[in-house]
N, C-alpha and C positions, 0 to 999 in steps of 0.2 A: 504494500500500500504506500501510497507516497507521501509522504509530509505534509501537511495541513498549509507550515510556516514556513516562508525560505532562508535562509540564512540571515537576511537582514534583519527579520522582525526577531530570530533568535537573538541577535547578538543583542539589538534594543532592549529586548528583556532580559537577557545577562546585565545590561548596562544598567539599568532600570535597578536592579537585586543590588549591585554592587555599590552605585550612588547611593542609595539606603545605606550601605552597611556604612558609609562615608558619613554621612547626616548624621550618623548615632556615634561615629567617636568625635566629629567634630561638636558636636551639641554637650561631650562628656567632658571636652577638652573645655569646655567654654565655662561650662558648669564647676570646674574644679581649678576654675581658674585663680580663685582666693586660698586652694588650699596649700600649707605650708609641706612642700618636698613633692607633690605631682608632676608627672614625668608626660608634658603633651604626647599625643601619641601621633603617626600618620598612618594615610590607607593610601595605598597604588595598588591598581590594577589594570590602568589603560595598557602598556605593555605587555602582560599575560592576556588581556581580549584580543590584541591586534596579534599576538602568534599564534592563540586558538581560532580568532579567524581564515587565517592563511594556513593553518595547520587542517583544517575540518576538510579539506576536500583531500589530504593524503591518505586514502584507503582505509584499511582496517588498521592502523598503528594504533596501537594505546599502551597506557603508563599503568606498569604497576603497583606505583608509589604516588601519594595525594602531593610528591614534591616535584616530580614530574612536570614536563610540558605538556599543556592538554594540547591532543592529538587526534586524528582520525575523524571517525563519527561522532558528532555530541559531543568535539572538544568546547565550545560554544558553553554548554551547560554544566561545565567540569572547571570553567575558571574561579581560581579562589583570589581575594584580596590580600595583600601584605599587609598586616598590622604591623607596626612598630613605632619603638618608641624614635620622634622624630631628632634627628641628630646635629639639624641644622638650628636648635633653638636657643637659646642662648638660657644662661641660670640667673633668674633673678637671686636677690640678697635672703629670702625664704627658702630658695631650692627648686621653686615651682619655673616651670618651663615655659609656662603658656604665655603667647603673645594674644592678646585677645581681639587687638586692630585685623592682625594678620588669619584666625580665625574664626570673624565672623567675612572677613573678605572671601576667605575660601569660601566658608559655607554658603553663601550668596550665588557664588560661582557655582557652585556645585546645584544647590537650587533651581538657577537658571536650566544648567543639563540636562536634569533630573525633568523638568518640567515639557524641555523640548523632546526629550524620546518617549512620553509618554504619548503628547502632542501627534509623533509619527507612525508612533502605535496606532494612535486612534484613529489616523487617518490611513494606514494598509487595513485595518478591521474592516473599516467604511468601505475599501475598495470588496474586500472580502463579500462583506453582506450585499454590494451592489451586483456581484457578480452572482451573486449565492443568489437573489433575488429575481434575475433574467434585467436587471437594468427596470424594477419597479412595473413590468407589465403585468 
C-alpha cells in the first residue's frame, strides 16, 4: 500500500515534534532563569532532519543503535533532538547560565517555525481532502 504522506508532510511533522521539544527547554530555561547554579540547556536537530531526509530514500539501511544516523525507511520519524547543556553561555556571579534576552529571542524564533509548518501542514491536508473530495463535486 502506499503512503498516505510524502516525504515533505513527514519531515513537517518530524519538525512540528521536534520544535515542541524546543519550546519546553526553552520555556524551562526561561523559567529557571533566577535560579542560583542552573545550567541553560540547548536543542539541535535541524542537522539530524536534513540527513534523515536525504538518508530516507537509501533503501533498507537502518541503525541498530538510537545513536545512529537515521537511515532508510522512516528515517524521517527516527530523528531525535540533542539536548545539552549549552556551552556557549557565559556564568553569571550565581552560577546560573541563562541569558534570558537571548532566550526569549530564540523562543520567538522558534514560535515563528513552529507556526509556519503547521501552517503547511494545513494546507497539503486541504490539498488532500480537495482531492479526497473529487474537487467539491
Amino acid at each position: 500500500m502506499a503512503d498516505l504522506f510524502d516525504k515533505t508532510t513527514r519531515a513537517l511533522g518530524a519538525s512540528i515534534n521536534l520544535r515542541q521539544t524546543r519550546q519546553n527547554v526553552l520555556s524551562s530555561n526561561i523559567a529557571n532563569a533566577e535560579t542560583p547554579g542552573f545550567q541553560a540547556k540547548k536543542v539541535d536537530f535541524e542537522d539530524a532532519l536534513a540527513r534523515a531526509l536525504e538518508g530516507e530514500d537509501q533503501g533498507k539501511l537502518s541503525g541498530s543503535d538510537p545513536g545512529h544516523f537515521a537511515m532508510g525507511p522512516g528515517a524521517i520519524s527516527r530523528v531525535r533532538a540533542d539536548i545539552y547543556e549549552n556551552p556557549d553561555a557565559s556564568i553569571n556571579n550565581d552560577g546560573n547560565t541563562v541569558d534570558v534576552e537571548k532566550e526569549m529571542s530564540t523562543l520567538a524564533e522558534n514560535s515563528i517555525m513552529y507556526k509556519a509548518a503547521v501552517q503547511l501542514i494545513n494546507k497539503k491536508m486541504a490539498a488532500l481532502k480537495y482531492a479526497a473530495t473529487d474537487g467539491g463535486r
